[in-house]
C-alpha positions in Angstrom: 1.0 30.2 -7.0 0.4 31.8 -3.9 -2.3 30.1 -2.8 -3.8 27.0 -3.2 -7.7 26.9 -4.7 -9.1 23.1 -3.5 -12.2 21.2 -4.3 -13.5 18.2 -2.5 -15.1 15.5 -4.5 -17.5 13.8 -2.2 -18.9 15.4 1.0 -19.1 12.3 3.3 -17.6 11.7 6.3 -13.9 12.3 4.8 -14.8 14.6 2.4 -16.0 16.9 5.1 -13.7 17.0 7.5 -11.5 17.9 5.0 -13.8 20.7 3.8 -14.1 21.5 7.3 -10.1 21.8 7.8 -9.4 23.8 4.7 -12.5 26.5 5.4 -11.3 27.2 8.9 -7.8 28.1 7.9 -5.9 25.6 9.4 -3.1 24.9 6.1 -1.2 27.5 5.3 -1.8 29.1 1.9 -4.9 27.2 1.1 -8.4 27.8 0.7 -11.5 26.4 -0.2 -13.6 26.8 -3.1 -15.4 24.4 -3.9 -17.2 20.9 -3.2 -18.5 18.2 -5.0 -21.4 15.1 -4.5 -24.2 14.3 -6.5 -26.5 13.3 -3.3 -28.6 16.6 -3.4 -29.0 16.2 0.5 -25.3 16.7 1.2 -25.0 19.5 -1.1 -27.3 21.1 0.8 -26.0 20.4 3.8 -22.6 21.8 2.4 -24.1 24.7 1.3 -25.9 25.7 5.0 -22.3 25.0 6.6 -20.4 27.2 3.4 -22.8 29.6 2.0 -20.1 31.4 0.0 -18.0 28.1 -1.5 -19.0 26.9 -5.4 -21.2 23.8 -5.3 -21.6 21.4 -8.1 -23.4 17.7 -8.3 -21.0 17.0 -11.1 -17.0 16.5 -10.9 -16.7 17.6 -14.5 -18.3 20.4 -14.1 -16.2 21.4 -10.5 -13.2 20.7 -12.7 -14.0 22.8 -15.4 -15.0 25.9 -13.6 -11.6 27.7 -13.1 -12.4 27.9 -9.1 -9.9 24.9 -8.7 -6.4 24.5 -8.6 -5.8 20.9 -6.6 -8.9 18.5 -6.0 -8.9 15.9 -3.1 -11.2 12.8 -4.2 -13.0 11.5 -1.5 -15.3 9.1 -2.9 -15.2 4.9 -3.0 -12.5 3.3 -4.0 -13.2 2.8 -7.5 -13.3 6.6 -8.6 -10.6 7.2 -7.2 -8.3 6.4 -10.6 -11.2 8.0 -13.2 -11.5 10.6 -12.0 -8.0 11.5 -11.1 -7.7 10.8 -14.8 -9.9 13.3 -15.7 -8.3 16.0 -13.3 -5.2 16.0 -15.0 -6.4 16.1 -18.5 -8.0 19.3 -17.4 -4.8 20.4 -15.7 -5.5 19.8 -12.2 -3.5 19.3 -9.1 -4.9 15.9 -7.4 -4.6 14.4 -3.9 -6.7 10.8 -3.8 -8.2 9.3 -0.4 -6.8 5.9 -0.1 -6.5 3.4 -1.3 -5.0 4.7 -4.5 -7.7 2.4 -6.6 -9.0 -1.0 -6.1 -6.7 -2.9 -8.5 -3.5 -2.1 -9.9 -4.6 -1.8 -13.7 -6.1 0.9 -13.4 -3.7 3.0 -10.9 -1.5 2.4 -13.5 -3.5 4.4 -16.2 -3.7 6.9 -13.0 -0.1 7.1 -13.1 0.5 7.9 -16.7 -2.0 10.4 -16.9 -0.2 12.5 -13.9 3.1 11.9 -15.6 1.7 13.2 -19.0 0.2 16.1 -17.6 3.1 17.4 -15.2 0.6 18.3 -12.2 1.0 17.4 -8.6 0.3 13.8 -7.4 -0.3 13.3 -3.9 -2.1 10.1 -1.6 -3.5 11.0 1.4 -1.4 8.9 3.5 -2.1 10.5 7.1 0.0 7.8 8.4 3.3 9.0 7.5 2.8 12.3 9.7 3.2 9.7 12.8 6.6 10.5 14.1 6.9 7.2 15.6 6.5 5.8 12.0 8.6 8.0 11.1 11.4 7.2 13.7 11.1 3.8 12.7 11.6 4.0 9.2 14.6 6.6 9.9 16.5 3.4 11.8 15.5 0.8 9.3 16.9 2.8 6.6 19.8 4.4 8.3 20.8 0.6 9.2 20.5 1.2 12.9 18.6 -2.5 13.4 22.0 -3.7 10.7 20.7 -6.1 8.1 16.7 -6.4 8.4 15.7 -9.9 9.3 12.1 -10.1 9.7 8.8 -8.1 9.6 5.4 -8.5 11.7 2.7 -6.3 11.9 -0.5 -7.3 14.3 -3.0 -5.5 13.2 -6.7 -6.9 15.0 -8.0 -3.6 16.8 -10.5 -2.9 13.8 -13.5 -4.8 14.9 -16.5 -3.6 13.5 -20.2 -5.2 14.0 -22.7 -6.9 11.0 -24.7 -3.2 11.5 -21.4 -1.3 10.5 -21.5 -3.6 6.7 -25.3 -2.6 6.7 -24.9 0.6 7.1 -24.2 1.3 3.2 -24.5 -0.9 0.0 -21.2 -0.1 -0.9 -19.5 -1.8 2.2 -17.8 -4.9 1.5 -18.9 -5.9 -1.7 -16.6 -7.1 -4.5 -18.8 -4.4 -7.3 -18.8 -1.6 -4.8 -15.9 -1.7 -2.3 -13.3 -4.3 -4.1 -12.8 -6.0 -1.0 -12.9 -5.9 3.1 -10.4 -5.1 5.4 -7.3 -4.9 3.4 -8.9 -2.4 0.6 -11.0 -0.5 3.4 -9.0 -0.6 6.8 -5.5 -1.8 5.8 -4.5 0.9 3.1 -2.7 2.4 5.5 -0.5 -0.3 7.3 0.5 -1.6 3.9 1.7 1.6 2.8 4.1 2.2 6.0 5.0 -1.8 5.8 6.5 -0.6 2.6 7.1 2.4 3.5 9.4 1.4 6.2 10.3 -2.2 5.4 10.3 -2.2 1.6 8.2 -3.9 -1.0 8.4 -7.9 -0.7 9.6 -10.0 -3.8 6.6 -12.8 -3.1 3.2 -13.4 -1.1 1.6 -16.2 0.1 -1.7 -15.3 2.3 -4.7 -16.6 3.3 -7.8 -14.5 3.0 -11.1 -15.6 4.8 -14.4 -13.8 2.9 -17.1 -13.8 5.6 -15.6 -15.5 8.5 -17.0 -13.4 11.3 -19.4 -11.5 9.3 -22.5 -12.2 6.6 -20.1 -10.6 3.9 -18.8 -11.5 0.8 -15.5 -9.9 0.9 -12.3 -10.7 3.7 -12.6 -9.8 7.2 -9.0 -12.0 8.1 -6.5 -12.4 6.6 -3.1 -14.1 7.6 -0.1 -13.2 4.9 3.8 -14.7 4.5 6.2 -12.5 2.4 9.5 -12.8 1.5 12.1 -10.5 0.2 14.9 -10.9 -2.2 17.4 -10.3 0.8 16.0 -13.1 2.4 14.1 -10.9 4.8 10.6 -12.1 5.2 7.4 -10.6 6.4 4.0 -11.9 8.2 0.8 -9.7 7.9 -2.1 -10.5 10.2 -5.6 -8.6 10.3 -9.1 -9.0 10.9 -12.0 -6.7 11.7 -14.0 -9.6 14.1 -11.4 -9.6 17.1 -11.7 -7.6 20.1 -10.2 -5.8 22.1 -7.4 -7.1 19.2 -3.8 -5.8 18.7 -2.1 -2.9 17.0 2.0 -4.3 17.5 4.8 -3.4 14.7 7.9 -5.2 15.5 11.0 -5.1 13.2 13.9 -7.6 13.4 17.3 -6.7 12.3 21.0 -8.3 13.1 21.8 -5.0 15.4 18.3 -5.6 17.6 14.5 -5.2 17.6 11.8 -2.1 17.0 8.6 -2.3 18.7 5.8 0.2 18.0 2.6 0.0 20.1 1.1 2.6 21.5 3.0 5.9 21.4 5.5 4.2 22.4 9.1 3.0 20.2 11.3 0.3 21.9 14.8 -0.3 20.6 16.3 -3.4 22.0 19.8 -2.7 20.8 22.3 -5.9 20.7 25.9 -4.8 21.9 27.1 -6.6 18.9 25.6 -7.4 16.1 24.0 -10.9 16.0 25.2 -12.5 12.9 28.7 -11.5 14.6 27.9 -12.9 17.6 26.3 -16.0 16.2 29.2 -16.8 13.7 32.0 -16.3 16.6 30.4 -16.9 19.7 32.3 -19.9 21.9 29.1 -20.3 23.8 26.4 -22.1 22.1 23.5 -20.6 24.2 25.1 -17.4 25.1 23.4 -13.9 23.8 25.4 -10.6 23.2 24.3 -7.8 25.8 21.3 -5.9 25.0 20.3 -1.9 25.6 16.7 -1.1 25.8 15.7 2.3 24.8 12.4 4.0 24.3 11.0 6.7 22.6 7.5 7.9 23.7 5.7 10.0 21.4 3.3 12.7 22.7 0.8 12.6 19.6 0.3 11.0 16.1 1.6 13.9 14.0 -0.6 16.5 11.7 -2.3 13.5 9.7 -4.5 15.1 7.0 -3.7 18.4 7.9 0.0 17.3 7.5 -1.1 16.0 4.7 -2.9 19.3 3.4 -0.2 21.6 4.1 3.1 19.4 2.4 1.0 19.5 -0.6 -0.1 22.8 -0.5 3.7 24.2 0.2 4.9 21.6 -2.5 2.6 23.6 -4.8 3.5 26.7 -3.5 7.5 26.7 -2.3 8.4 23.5 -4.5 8.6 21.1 -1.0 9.0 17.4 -1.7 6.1 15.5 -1.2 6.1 13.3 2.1 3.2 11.1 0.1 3.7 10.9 -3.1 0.6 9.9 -5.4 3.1 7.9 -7.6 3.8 5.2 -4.7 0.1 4.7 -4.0 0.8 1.7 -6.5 3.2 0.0 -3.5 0.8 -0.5 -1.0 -2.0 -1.5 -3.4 0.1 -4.4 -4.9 0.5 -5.9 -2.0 -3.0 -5.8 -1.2 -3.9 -7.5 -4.9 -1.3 -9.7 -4.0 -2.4 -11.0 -1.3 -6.3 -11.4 -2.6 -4.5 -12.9 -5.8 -2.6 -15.6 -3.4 -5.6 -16.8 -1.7 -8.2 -16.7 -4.3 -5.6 -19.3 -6.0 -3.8 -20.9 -2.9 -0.6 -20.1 -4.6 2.4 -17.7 -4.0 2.4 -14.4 -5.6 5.1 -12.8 -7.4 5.6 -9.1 -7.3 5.4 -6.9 -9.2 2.0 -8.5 -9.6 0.3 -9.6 -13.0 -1.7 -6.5 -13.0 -4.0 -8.2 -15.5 -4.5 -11.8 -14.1 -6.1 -9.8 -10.9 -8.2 -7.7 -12.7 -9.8 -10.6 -14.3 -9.9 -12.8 -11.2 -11.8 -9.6 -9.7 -14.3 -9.2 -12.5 -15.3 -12.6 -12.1 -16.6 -11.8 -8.3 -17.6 -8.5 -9.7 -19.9 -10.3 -12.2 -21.0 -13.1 -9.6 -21.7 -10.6 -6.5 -24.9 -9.2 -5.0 -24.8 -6.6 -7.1 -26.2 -3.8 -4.8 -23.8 -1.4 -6.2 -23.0 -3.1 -9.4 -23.7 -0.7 -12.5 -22.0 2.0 -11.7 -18.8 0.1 -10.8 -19.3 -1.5 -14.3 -19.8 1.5 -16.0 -16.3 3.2 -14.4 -14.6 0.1 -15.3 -15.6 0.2 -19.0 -15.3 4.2 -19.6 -13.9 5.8 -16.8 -17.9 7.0 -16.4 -18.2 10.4 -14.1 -21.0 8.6 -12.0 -20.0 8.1 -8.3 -21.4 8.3 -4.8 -20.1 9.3 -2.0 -17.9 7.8 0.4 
């Protein structure tokens, strides 16, 4: 194709910035055609701000139409697999918000329908624009930082107040968000962990529902992972610190990565440690260390990066930077690590996709139930129902 045809399912905060992106021509080949939400008060809304772009209250209907080539889904978390689903049985291209679902049960049916239907899968992982991100994984995996040691990522600058859970019965509740901090603010961080580090053999965390907050999902969480290198990994968030911490360090044999900021410091050992440590005649003597840093003037394209990658994949056959088919990585971890705590036991991964969708459905059953039926109703038939995000 020449150009890409999108449509937005759910004009909310995401879903119209995205609108807003594609309608004032800012990716390359793209345009767009339609939007989707079944709140008749931001349809309307949509269609003051695009007079001339297709409007529908139903996704089935959006898909349907023949206006549509790709379809970004930007509704909570729990549509996000159905109605991917139903995308590509209708032959649509499909990038979802993240996370890629809520649990990893039904990402995997996700993940067999794009396979089946041979149509692009893409996540929206903004994240992986960030050059410094970037840089970092580029050393890990080039085997500039030698054999990796260790992992930790502090991640406490996401503070948000009792009125921010108030604001919307959807926010951290088991039926209608699936969980606090990790499924709504971590999505991201868990992807580049991966991303950049690699996906942990085994998790051990602690996950504290309502310890700063009159909620009845996390809002801290302290996690230990190990890998089957021996590398391990320690996770730390919470959204009730302030002013909290946003620090990425990576340990290696050949030195250490720091990312906070903009800024990228590579302490880089003269030789490498487990050298030095095996032949060293000193018992207390370190080899000689270089500092360098990398400063990074901005955080990349993010969506619009995002936007255009898929869009020239679609149109010049470009690899995707986020694949939809790795959305599954991040999200593992995350059940994980709810899985570990919920059972004060260590978690093995790949994780017992099953025994975590049942451990889930018990808190689904047992919650407040503010947003309860329609969460019930996607789980048991994939129902088109959904609000927006």
């Amino acid at each position: 194709m020449d150009k890409v045809r999108y449509g937005i399912i759910g004009y909310g905060n995401m879903g119209s910035g995205h609108c807003r992106t594609l309608a004032e021509g800012k990716v390359k080949n793209a345009e767009l055609t339609a939007i989707c939400d079944n709140n008749p008060k931001k349809l309307e809304a949509a269609r003051e701000k695009y007079p001339n772009v297709a409007l529908f209250d139903n996704h089935m209907d959006m898909l349907k139409s023949g206006l549509i080539d790709a379809v970004e889904i930007a509704t909570p978390h729990y549509f996000h697999p159905p109605m991917a689903i139903d995308a590509f049985r209708l032959g649509i291209n499909v990038i979802s918000e993240k996370p890629a679902g809520v649990y990893t049960k039904a990402v995997e049916e996700m993940m067999a329908a794009a396979k089946e239907s041979g149509k692009a899968f893409g996540m929206m992982f903004n994240q992986r624009t960030n050059p410094m991100y970037q840089k970092m994984r580029e050393m890990v995996q080039g085997g500039e930082i030698g054999k990796p040691y260790r992992c930790v990522w502090i991640i406490t600058d996401w503070f948000r107040t009792q009125s921010y859970y108030d604001s919307g019965d959807w926010r951290a509740t088991w039926d209608g968000e699936g969980g606090g901090v990790l499924m709504n603010q971590c999505p991201h961080q868990l992807d580049l962990w991966q991303w950049i580090f690699g996906m942990p053999k085994r998790i051990h965390a602690f996950c504290h529902e309502g310890l700063y907050h009159n909620i009845e999902v996390e809002d801290d969480v302290t996690a230990y992972a190990e890998y089957e290198n021996g590398a391990s990994a320690v996770f730390i968030t919470t959204t009730g610190e302030t002013p909290g911490t946003n620090r990425l360090e990576i340990t290696g044999t050949k030195g250490k990565l720091v990312a906070e900021g903009r800024t990228l410091t590579f302490w880089k050992n003269e030789v490498d440690g487990q050298e030095w440590l095996e032949t060293a005649k000193d018992g207390f003597g370190k080899p000689k260390c270089e500092k360098i840093t990398f400063e990074f003037e901005n955080a990349g394209a993010q969506h619009q990066g995002i936007f255009q990658n898929f869009t020239d994949h679609l149109v010049d056959g470009a690899p995707l930077l986020a694949s939809g088919y790795e959305g599954i990585n991040g999200l593992s971890i995350c059940n994980a690590m709810m899985l570990s705590s919920w059972k004060n036991d260590w978690v093995d991964l790949p994780i017992d996709a099953d025994e975590f969708y049942a451990e889930l459905k018990k808190r689904i059953d047992g919650c407040k139930g503010r947003a309860k039926k329609q969460v019930n109703e996607t789980i048991a038939d994939l129902s088109d129902t959904y609000t927006s995000k």
